[in-house]
C-alpha positions as CSV (number, residue, x, y, z in Angstrom):
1,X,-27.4,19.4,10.0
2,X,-23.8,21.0,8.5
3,X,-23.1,19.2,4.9
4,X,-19.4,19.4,3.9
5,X,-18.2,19.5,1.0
6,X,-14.9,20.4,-1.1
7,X,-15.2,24.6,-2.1
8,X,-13.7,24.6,-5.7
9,X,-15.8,23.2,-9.0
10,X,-17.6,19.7,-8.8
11,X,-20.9,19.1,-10.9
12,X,-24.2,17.2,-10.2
13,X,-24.7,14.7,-12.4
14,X,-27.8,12.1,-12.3
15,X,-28.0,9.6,-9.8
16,X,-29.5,6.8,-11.4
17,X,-28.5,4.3,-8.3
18,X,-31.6,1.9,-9.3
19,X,-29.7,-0.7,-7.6
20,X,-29.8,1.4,-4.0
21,X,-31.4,-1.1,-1.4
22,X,-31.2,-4.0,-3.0
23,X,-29.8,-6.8,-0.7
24,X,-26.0,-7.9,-1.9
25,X,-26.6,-11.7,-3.1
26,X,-23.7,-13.8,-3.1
27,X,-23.1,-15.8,-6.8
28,X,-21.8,-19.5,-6.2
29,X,-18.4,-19.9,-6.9
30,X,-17.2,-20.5,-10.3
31,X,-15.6,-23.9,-11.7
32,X,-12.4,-21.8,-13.0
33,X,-10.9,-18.9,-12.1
34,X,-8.2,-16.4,-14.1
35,X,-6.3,-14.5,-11.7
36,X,-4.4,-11.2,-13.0
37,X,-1.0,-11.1,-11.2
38,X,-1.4,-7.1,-11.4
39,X,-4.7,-5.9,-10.1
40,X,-3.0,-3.0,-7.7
41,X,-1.0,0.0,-8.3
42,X,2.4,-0.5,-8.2
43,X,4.7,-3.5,-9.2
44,X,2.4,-6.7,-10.2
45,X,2.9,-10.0,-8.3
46,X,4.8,-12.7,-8.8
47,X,3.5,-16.2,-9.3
48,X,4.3,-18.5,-6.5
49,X,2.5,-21.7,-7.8
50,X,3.0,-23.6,-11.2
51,X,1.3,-25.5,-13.6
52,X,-0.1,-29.0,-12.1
53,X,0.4,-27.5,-8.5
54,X,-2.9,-28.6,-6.0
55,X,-4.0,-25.2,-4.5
56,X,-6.7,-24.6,-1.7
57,X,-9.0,-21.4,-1.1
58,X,-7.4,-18.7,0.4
59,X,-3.9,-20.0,-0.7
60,X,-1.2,-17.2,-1.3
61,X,-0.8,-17.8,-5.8
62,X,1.3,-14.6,-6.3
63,X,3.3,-12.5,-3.9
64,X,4.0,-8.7,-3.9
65,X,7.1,-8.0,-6.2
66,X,7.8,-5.0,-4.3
67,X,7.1,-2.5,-2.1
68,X,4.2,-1.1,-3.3
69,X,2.8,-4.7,-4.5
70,X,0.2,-6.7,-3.3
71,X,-0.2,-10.4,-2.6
72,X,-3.0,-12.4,-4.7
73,X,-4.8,-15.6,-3.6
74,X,-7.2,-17.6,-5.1
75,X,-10.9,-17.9,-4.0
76,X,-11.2,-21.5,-5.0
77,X,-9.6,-25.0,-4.3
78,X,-8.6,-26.5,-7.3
79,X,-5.2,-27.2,-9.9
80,X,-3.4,-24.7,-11.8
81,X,-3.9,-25.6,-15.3
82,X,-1.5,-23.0,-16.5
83,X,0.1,-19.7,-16.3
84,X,-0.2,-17.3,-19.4
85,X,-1.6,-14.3,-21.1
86,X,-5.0,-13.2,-20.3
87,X,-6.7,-9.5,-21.5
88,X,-7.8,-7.1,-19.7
89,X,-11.4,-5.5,-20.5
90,X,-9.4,-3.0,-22.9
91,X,-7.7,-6.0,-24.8
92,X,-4.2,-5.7,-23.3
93,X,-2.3,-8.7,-22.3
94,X,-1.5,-9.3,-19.0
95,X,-0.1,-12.4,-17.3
96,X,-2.5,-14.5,-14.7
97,X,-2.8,-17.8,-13.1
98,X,-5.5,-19.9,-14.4
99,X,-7.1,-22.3,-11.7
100,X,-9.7,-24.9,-12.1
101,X,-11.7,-27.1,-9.8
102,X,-13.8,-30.6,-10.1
103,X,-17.0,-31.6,-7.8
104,X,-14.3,-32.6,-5.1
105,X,-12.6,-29.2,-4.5
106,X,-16.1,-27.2,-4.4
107,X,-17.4,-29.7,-1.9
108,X,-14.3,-28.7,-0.2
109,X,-14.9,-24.8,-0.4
110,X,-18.4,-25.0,0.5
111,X,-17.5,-26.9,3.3
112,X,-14.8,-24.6,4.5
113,X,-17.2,-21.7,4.0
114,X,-20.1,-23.0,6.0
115,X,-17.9,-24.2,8.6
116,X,-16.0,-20.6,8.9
117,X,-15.6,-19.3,12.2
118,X,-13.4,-16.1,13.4
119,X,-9.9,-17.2,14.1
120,X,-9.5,-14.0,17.2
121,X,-11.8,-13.3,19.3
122,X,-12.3,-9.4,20.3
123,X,-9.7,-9.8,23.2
124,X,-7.1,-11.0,21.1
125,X,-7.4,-8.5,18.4
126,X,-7.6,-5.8,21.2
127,X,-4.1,-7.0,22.1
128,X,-2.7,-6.6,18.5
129,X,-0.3,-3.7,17.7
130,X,-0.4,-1.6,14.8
131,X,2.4,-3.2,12.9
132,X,0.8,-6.2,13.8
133,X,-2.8,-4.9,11.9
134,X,-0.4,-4.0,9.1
135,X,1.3,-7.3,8.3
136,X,-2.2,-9.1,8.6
137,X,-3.2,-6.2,6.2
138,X,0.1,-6.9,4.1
139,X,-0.5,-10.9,4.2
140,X,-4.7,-10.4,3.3
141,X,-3.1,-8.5,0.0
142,X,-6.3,-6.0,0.8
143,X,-6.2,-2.8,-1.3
144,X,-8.2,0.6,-2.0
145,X,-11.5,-0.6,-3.3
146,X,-12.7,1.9,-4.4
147,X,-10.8,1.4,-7.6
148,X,-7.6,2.9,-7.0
149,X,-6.8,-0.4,-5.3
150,X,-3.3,1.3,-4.1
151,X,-2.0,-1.7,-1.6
152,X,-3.5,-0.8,1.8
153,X,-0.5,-1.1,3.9
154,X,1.6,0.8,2.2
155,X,-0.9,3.6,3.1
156,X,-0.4,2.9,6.8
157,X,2.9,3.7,7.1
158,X,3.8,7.3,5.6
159,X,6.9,8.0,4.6
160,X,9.8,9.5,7.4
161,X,8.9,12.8,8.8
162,X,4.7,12.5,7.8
163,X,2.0,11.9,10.6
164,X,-0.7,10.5,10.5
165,X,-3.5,12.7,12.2
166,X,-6.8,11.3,10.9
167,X,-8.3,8.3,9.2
168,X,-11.1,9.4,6.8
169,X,-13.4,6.5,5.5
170,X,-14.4,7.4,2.1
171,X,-18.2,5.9,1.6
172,X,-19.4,8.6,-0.1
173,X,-20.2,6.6,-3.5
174,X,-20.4,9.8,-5.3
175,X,-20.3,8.1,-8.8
176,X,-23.7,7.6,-10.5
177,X,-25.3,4.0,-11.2
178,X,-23.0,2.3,-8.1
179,X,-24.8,1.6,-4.9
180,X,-22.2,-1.8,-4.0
181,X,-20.9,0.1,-1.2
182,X,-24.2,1.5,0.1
183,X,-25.8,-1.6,0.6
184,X,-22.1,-3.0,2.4
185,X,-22.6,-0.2,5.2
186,X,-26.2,-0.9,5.4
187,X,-25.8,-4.8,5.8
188,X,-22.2,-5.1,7.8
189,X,-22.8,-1.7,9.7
190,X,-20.4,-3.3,12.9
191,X,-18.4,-4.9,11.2
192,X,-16.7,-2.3,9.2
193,X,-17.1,-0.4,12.4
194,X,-14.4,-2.6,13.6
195,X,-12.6,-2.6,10.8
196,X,-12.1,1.6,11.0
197,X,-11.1,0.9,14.6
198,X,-8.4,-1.3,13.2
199,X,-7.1,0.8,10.5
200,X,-7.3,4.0,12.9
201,X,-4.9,1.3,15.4
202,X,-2.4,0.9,12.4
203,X,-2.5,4.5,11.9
204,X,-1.6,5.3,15.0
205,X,-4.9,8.1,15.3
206,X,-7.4,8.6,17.7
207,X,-10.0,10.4,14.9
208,X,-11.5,8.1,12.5
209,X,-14.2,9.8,10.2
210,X,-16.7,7.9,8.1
211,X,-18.2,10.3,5.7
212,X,-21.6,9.7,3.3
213,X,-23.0,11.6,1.0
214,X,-26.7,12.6,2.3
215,X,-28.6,10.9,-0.4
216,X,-27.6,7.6,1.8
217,X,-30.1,8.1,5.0
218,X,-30.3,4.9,6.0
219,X,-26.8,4.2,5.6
220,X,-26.3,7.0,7.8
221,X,-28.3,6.0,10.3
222,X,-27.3,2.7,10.4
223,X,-23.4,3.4,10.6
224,X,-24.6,6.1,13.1
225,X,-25.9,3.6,16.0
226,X,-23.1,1.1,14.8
227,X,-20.6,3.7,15.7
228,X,-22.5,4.4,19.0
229,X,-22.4,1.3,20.2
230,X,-18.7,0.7,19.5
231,X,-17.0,1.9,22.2
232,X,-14.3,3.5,19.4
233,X,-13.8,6.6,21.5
234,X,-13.0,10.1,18.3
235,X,-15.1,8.2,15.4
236,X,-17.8,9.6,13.9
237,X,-20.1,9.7,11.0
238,X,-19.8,13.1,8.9
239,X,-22.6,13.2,6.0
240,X,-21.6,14.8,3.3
241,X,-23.3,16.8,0.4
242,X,-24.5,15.9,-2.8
243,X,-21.7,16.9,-5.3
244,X,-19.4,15.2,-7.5
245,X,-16.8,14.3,-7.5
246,X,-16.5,14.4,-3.5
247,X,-15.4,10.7,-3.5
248,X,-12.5,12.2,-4.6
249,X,-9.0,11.7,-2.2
250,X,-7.9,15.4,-2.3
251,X,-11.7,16.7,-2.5
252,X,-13.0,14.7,0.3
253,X,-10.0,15.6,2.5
254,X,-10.6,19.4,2.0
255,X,-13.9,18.4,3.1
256,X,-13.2,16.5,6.2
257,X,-10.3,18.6,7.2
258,X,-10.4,21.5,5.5
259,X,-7.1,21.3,4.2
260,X,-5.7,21.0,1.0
261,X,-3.3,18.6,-0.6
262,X,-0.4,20.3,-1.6
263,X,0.3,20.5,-5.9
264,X,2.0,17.6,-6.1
265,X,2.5,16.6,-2.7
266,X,0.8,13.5,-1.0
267,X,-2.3,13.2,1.1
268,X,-0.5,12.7,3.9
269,X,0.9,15.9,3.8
270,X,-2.0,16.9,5.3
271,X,-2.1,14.5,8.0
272,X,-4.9,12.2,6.9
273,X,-5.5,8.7,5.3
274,X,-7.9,7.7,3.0
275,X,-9.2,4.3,2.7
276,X,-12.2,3.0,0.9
277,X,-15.4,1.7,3.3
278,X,-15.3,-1.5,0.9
279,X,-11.5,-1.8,2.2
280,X,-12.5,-1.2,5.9
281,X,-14.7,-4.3,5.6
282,X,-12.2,-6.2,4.1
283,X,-9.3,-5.2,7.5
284,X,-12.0,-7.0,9.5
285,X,-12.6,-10.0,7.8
286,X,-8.4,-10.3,7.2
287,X,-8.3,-9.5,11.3
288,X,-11.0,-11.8,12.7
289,X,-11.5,-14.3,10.1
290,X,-7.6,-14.4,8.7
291,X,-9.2,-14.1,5.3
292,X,-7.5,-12.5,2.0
293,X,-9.3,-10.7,-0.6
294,X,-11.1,-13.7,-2.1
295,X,-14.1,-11.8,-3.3
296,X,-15.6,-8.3,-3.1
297,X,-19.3,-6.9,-3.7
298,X,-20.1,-5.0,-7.3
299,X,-23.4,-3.5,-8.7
300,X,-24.5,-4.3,-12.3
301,X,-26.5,-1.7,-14.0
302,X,-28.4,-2.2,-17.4
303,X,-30.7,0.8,-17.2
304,X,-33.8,0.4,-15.3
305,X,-32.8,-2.2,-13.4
306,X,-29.6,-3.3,-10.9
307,X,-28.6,-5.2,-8.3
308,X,-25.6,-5.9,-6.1
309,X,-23.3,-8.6,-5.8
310,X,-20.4,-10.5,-4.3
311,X,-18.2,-12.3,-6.4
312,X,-15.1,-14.1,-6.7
313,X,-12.2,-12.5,-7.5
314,X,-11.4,-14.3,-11.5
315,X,-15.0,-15.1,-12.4
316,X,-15.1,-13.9,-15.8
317,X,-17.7,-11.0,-16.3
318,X,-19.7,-12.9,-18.7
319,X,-20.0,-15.2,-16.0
320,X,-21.7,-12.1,-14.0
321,X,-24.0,-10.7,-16.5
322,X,-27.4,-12.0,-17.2
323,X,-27.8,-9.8,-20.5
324,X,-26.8,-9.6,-23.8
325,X,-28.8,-6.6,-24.3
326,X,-26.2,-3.7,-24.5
327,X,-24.1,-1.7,-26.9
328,X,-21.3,-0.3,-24.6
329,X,-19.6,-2.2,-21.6
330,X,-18.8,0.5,-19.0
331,X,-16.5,-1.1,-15.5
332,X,-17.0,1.2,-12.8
333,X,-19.6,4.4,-13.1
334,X,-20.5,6.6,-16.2
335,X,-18.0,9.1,-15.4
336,X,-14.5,7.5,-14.2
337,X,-15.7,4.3,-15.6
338,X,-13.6,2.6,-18.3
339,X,-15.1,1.5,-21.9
340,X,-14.3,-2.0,-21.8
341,X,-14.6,-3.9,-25.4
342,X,-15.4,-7.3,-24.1
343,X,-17.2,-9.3,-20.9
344,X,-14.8,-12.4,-21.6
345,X,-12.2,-11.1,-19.3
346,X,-11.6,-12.0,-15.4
347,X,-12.7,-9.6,-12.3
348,X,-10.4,-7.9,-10.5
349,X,-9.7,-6.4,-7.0
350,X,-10.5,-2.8,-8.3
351,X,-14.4,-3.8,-10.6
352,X,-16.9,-2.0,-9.0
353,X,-19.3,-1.8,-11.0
354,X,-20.4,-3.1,-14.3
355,X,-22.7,-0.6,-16.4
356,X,-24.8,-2.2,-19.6
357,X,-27.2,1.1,-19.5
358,X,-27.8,2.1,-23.6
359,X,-28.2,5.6,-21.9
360,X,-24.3,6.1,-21.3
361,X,-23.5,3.9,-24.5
362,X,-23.3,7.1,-26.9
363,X,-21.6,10.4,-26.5
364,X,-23.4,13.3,-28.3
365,X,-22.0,14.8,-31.9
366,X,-18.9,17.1,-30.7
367,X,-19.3,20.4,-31.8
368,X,-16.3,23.3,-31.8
369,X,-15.2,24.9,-28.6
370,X,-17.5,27.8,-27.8
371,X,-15.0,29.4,-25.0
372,X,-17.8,29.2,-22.0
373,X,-15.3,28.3,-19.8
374,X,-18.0,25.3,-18.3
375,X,-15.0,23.0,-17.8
376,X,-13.0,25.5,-16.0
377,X,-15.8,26.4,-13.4
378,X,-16.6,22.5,-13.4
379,X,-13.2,21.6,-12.6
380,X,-12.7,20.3,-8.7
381,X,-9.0,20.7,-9.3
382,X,-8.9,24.7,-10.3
383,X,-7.7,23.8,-13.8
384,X,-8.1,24.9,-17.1
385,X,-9.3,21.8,-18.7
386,X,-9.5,22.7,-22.1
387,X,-6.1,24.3,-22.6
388,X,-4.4,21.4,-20.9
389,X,-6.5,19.0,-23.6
390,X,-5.4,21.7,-26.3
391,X,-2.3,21.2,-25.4
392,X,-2.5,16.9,-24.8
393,X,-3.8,16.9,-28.5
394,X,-0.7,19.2,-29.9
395,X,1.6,17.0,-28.2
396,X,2.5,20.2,-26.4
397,X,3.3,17.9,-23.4
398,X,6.5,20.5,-21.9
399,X,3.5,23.2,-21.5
400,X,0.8,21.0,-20.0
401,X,3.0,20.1,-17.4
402,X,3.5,23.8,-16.6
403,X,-0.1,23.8,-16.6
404,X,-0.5,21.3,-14.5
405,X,-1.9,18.6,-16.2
406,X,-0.3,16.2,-13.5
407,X,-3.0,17.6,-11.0
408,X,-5.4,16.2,-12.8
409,X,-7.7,13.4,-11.0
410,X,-9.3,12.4,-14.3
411,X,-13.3,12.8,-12.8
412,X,-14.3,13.7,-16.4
413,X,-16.4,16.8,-15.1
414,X,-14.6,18.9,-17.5
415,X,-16.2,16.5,-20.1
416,X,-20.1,16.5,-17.8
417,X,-20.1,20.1,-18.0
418,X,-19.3,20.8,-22.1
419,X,-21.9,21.8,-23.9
420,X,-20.4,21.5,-26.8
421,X,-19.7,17.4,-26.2
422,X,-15.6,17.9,-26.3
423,X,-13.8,14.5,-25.6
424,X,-11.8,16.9,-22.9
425,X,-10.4,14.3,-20.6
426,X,-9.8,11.7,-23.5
427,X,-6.8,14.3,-24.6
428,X,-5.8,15.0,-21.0
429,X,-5.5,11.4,-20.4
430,X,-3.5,11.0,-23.0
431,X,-1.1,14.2,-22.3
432,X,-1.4,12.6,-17.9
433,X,0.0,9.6,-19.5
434,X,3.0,11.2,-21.4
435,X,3.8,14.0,-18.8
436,X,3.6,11.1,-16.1
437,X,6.3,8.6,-17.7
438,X,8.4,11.9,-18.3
439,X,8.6,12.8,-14.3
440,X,9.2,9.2,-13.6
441,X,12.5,9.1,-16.5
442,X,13.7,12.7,-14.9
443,X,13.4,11.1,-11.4
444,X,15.2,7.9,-12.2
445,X,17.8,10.1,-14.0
446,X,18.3,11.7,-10.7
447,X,18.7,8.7,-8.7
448,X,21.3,7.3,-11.3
């Protein structure tokens, strides 16, 4: 069996996916809930409800304040007790809708829940257009999940002059410690089926591929049979192999395709969409069931032991965790992960993954550069990492643009590969950042 993979760099970093088959358990719903108005790319949301107002689950609390915006609605029944500042895990202030319910309103949910049924049956959704896919998409305020969360129907309609020529399901999971989206293929197998129908409908393609890394046989085998018994005619299931960072939007469509994402072009230059397995899901439950993203499924890792879960969207992550064990507080996987420097802050549309493991909570003694040139072979993107982080640090930011810092797709290889234990990407991150907000002045400038 052929494994693809992306040609350039990438590195093999341990697994550690102790959480890998463990069934997803659902946590009850909590009494309050702190809702972020931006948990998307793109402009944040605008509140729609106020302080006193009555609100039921699945209620629309914030609407997209633009184009690339995404709605927000709130997974519990209850009264807004106020809108105001909340932090993100990294301590910065955001704005967010605070909602809390008594024994009456989670009577209410858990009857609502129980009592769910789909509201289309499989001929009615067969008679739905694409545009029609993407305004339930639009209204469901579904976005990438695999922690990009760019707004999902902005995706499905490229921009004038692109096609769309493939949809490219990314469950590859290549980052260590996170299995959330393994155990979703191997639990709801048909129904994101359905959902890659869908988003391939919106698309407007007749090729859908759902590619997995290998070391997830059974989830290959089981989205295998579920594809085969579809009747989605130019889907398939391409396993992929072991090599990170091959979740990766421009490395996985190399893979897939065998084309390449043009320096600073879009992905859709190259005729292909990329949406997240977790999102997929989530198209079929907004399709059949009318549901928004109300919750979504994460994996908690403290070392030797993890386990999956689907929680409301605003449950505070103290609220999650069952330890108090830990030094560092990691959201997502070891190597895009972000440090986060407290668990009394909402979850969002984009948590994956929360990682407590005293393994990843210490970075080795950095030493001086020993001009190996690891970062450069490591590199998925053909950079040179550590003279764009050079350059970052000597606020050289004109030259690390010519270098192409803006290329960068941040999967801290450059940093796995060092031996010398160089904060490489922390620099690059920081010259992204400044290079970033430069293009976007020049381009107002332009439009002025």
């Amino acid at each position: 069996m052929k494994l693809h993979t992306f040609k350039i760099g990438g590195v093999h970093p341990a697994e550690n996916k102790v959480a890998a088959g463990k069934p997803i358990v659902t946590l009850p719903l909590p009494a309050e809930v702190v809702l972020p108005v931006a948990q998307h790319i793109g402009a944040p949301a605008k509140p729609v409800v106020k302080k006193g107002d009555k609100v039921k689950r699945g209620d629309r609390v914030a609407e997209a304040g633009g184009f690339v915006s995404a709605h927000i609605h709130t997974p519990i029944s209850g009264t807004v007790v106020k809108i105001d500042v909340a932090r993100t895990p990294q301590g910065m202030p955001v704005e967010a809708i605070f909602i809390k319910s008594d024994e009456a309103d989670r009577e209410a949910d858990a009857a609502a829940i129980a009592g769910l049924t789909p509201a289309r049956s499989d001929a009615e959704v067969k008679a739905l257009d694409g545009k029609a896919i993407i305004d339930l998409i639009k209204e469901a305020g579904i976005v990438g999940l695999g922690g990009a969360t760019f707004p999902t129907h902005v995706k499905l309609m490229p921009p004038p002059g692109s096609k769309a020529e493939v949809v490219i399901i990314n469950a590859v999971e290549c980052e260590p410690c996170l299995s959330c989206d393994d155990m979703l293929m191997r639990e709801n197998a048909p129904e994101i089926v359905k959902g890659v129908g869908l988003l391939m409908k919106a698309a407007g393609v007749g090729k859908g591929v759902i590619a997995i890394e290998n070391n997830k046989p059974e989830a290959i085998a089981i989205m295998t049979d579920a594809v085969a018994s579809s009747g989605i005619s130019g889907l398939e299931v391409m396993p992929m192999k072991v090599k990170y960072p091959q979740g990766g939007e421009k490395q996985l469509i190399e893979a897939v395709t065998g084309r390449e994402v043009p320096s600073g072009g879009l992905p859709i230059a190259t005729g292909a969409i990329v949406q997240n397995v977790a999102t997929a899901y989530a198209v079929y439950r907004a399709v059949y069931f009318n549901e928004p993203i109300l919750d979504r499924v994460l994996t908690i890792h403290t070392g030797d032991d993890g386990k999956n879960l689907r929680v409301a969207l605003g449950t505070i992550l103290a609220d999650i965790v069952d330890t108090d064990d830990y030094e560092k507080i990691i959201l997502g996987g070891p190597m895009m992960g972000r440090t986060a420097s407290t668990l009394q802050t909402p979850m969002i549309k984009g948590t994956s993954g929360i990682l407590l493991d005293k393994r990843y909570a210490h970075r080795r003694e950095m030493e001086p550069c020993i001009r190996c040139g690891a970062c450069v072979t490591a590199c998925p993107m053909g950079l040179e990492p550590y003279l764009i982080s050079t350059l970052s640090r000597l606020k050289e930011y004109d030259e690390a643009e010519n270098e192409k810092i803006a290329n960068c797709i941040e999967c801290g290889s450059c940093n796995y590969a060092c031996p010398a234990s160089r904060p490489i990407l922390d620099f690059i991150r920081v010259g992204k950042g400044k290079v970033m907000a430069a293009i976007r002045a020049r381009a107002a400038a332009a439009k002025s």
